[in-house]
C-alpha positions in Angstrom: 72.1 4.7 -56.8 73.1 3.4 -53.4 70.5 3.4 -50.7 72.9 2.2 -47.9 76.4 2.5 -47.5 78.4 -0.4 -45.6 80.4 0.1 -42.8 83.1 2.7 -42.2 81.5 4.8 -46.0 78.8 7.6 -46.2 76.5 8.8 -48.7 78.0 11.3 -50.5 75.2 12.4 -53.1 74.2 9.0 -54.9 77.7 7.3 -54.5 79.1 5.9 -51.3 82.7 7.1 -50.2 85.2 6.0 -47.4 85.2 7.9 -43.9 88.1 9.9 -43.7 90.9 9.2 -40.4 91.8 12.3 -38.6 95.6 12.0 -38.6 97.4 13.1 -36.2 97.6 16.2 -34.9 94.4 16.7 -35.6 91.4 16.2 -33.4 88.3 14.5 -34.4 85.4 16.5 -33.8 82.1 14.1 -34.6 82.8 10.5 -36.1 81.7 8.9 -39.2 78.1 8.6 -39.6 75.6 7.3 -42.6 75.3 10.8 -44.2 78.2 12.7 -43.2 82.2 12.4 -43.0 84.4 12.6 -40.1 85.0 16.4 -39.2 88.5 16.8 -38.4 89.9 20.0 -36.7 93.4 21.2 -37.2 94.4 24.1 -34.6 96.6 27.2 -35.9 99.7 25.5 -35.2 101.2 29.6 -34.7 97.9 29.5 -32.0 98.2 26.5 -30.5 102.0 26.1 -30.3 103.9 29.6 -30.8 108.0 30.0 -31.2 109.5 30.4 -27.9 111.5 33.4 -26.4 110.5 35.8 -28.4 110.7 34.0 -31.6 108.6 35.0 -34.6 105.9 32.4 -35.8 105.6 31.8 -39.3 103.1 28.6 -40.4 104.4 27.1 -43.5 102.4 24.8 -45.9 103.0 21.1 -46.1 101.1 19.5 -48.3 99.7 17.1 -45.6 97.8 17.3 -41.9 101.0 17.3 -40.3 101.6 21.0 -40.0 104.9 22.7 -40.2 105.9 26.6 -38.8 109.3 28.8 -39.0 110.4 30.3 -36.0 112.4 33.4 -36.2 114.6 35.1 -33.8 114.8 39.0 -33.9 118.1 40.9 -34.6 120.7 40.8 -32.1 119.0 37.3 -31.3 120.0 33.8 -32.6 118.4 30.0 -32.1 119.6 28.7 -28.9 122.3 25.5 -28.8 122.1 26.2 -32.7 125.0 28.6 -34.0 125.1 30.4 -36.4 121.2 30.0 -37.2 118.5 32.8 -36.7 115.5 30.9 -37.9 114.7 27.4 -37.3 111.3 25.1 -38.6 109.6 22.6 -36.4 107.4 19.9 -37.3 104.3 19.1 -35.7 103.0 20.7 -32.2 104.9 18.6 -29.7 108.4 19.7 -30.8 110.6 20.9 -27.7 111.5 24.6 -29.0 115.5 26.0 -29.2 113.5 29.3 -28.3 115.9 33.0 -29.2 119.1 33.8 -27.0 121.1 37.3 -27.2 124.2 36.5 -29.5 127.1 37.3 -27.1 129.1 38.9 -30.5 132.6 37.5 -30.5 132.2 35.2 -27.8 129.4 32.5 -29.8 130.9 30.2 -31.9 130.0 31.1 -36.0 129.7 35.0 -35.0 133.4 35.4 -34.4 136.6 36.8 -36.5 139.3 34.0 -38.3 142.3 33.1 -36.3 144.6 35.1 -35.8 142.7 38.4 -35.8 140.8 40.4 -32.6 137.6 40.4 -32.5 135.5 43.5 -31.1 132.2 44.0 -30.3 131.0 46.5 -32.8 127.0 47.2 -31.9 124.0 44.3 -30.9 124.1 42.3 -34.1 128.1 43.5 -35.1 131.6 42.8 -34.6 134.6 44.0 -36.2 137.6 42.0 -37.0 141.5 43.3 -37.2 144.9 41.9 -36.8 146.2 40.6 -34.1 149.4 42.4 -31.8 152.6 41.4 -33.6 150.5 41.2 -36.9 149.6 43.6 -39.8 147.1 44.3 -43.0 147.1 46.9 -45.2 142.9 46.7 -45.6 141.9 48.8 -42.0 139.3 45.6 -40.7 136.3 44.9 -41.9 133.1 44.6 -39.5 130.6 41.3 -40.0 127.1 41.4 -39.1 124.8 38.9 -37.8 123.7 35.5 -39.9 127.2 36.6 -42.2 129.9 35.2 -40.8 132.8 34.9 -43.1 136.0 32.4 -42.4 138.0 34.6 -44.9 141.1 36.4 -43.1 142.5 39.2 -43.5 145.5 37.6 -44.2 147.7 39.4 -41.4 151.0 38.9 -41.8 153.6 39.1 -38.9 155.6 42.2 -38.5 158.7 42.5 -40.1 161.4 42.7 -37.4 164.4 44.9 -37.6 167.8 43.0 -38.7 171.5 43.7 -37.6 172.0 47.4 -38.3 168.8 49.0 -38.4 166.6 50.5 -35.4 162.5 50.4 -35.6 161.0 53.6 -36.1 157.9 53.3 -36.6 156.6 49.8 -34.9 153.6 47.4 -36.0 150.6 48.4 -35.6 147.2 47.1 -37.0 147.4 48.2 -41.3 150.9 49.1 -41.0 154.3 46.9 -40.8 157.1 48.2 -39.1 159.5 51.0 -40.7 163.3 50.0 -40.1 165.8 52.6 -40.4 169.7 52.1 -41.1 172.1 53.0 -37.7 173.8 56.5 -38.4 177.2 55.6 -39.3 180.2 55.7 -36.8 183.9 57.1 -38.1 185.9 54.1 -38.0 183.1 51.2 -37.0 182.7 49.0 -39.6 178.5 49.2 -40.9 178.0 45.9 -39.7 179.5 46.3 -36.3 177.0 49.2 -35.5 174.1 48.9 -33.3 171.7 51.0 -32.5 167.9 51.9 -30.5 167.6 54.8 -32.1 169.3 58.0 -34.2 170.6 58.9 -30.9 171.1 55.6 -29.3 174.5 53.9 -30.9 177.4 52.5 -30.6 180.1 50.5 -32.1 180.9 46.9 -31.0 184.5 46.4 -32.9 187.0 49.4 -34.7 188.1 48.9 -38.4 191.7 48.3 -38.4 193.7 51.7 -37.4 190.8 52.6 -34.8 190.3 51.5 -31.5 187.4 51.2 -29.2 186.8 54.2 -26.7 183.0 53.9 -25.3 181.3 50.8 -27.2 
């Protein structure tokens, strides 16, 4: 049995054992002494440090004295400078904070629609996506939420426009292409010579042979 410990040990029971270091953060409450080990104190780190703006402060384990904690922004909220994240970890107590900003829907980068469709600000934490003017998709749009951002498109497809012969009518729009329908005929204007606006709005731009032009 040891009577007397050497310097920087303790008596612990009949054996001698090494002062412990308070690491840091901790804080060293009494030092070292001949019968007793250094008491260390660790604050809450949730206590002594919480999330900023309104984050939600969650202390998670690390296996060590340098504590860790999960800050979590409420919904309609996201981690500031940080798109598309809504919950962030910080190590240790002197960590500057991102802290919680409003997501601006549609405007922040990560909580927006793929190119080429419009983007609309569906509630706080939604947004719904459709095809652009001059574009078209059969599915109706579909309407992401916050933290689920998708890069998939609808796959819009320009609208078909109407060729030589044929008047629009029914134009683009949104889940439908455009609906083309053949000029009405003209008695003695050759198909291909026809043009038209309308059923109602035609006229012929060269006669067949035997015919000549009236009021192209």
């Amino acid at each position: 049995e040891c009577e007397i410990c050497q310097d920087d040990y303790f008596k612990n029971g009949t054996l001698c054992s090494q002062c412990d270091e308070c690491c840091r953060p901790q804080l060293q409450l009494a030092e070292c002494t001949a019968t007793e080990n250094t008491k260390c104190w660790l604050p809450e780190i949730c206590t002594y440090t919480p999330c900023d703006y309104g984050a939600t402060c969650t202390p998670v384990p690390t296996g060590s004295c340098i504590p860790d904690r999960k800050c979590t922004c409420p919904s309609g909220y996201r981690v500031k400078n940080e798109t598309p994240i809504t919950e962030y970890k910080v190590l240790g107590f002197l960590e500057l904070l991102a802290g919680c900003v409003v997501i601006e829907m549609c405007e922040d980068t990560g909580y927006g629609c793929a190119m080429g469709e419009v983007c609309t600000p569906h509630d706080v934490n939604e947004r719904y996506c459709s095809c652009a003017p001059g574009s078209w998709n059969p599915v109706t749009g579909h309407t992401l939420v916050e933290g689920k951002f998708s890069s998939s498109s609808l796959n819009c497809e320009p609208c078909t426009p109407c060729s030589h012969g044929y008047y629009m009518q029914t134009p683009c729009h949104g889940t439908s292409d455009s609906i083309c329908q053949t000029c009405p005929p003209i008695h003695g204007c050759g198909a291909e010579n026809v043009t038209c606006s309308s059923d109602t709005d035609f006229a012929c731009t060269a006669c067949v042979d035997g015919f000549y032009l009236i009021d192209g």
